[in-house]
C-alpha positions in Angstrom: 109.8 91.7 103.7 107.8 89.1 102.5 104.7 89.2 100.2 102.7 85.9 99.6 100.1 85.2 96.8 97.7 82.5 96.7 94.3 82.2 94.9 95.4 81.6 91.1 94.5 78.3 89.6 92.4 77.0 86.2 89.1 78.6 85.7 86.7 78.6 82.6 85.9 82.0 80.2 83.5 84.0 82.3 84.7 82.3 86.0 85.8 84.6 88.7 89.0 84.4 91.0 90.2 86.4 93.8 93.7 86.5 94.1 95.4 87.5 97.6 99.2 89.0 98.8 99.7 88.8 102.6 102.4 91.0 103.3 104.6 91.5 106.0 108.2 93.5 107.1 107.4 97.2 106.3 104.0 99.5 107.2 102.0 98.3 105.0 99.4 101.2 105.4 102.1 103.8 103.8 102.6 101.7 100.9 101.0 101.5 97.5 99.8 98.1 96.5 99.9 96.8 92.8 98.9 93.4 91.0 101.3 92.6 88.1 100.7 90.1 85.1 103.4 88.6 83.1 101.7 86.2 80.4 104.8 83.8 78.3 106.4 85.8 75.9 105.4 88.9 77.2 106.2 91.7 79.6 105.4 92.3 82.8 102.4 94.7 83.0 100.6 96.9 85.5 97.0 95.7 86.0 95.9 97.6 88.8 97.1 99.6 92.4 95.8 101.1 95.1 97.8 103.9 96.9 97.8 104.2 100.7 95.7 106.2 102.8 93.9 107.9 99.9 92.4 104.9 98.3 92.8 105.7 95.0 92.7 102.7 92.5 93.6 102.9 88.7 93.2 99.4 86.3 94.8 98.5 83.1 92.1 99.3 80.7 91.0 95.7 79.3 90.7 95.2 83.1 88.4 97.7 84.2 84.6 96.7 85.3 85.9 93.2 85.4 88.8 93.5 88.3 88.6 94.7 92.0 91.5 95.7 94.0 90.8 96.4 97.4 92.9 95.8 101.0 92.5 94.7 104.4 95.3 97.2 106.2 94.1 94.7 109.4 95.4 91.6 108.0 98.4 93.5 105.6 96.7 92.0 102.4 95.5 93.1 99.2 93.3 91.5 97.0 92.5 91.2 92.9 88.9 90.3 92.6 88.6 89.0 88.6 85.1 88.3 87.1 84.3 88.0 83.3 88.0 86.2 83.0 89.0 86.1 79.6 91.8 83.6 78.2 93.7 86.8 77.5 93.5 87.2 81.3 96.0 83.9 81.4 99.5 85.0 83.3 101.0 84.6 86.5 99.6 87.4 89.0 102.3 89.4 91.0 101.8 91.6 94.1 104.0 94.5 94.1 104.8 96.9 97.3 106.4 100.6 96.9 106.8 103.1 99.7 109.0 104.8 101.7 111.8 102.1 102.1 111.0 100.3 99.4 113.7 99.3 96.2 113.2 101.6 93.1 110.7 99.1 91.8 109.5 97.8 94.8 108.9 94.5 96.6 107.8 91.4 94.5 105.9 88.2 95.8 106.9 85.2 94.3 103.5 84.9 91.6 100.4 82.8 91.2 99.8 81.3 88.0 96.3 82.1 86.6 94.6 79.9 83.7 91.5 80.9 81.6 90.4 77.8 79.2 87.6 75.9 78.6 
């Protein structure tokens, strides 16, 4: 199993990003899909997820109108689309993948640091 983000990097107050995971080793389509932030200091929290087949989505609440998770079950990825970014926004992004044969807390890409500051 592997998950691979790419997309962070340094972006002003009110910049947008969009943050990908290409995934691979398990069915994706079956899986739910999260994003992750850990900012220093702090822990690890839940900014948003999609579930499989039923495309629900759910966002942190500081998040919502401002992020966009979405996936392309084509190309086994999932995106973070982030407008309106906020230094508070500054963390390294992680994908997260649960289903079926997944680890209790399911599979963890590596991160992608994102900066918001002027």
């Amino acid at each position: 199993v592997q998950l691979v983000e790419s997309g962070g990097g340094l972006v002003q107050p009110g910049g947008s990003l969009r943050l990908s995971c290409a995934s691979s080793g398990f069915t994706f389509s079956s899986y739910t899909m999260s994003w992750y932030r850990q900012a220093p200091g702090q822990e690890r929290e839940v900014v948003a997820w999609i579930n499989n087949a039923g495309r629900i989505t759910n966002y942190l609440d500081s998040v919502k109108g401002r992020f966009t998770i979405s996936t392309d079950n084509a190309k086994n990825t999932v995106y973070l689309q982030m407008i309106s970014l906020k230094p508070e926004d500054t963390a390294v992004y992680f994908c997260n993948a649960r289903g079926p044969r997944s680890p209790k807390n399911g599979y963890w890409g590596q991160g992608t640091q994102v900066t918001v500051s002027s």
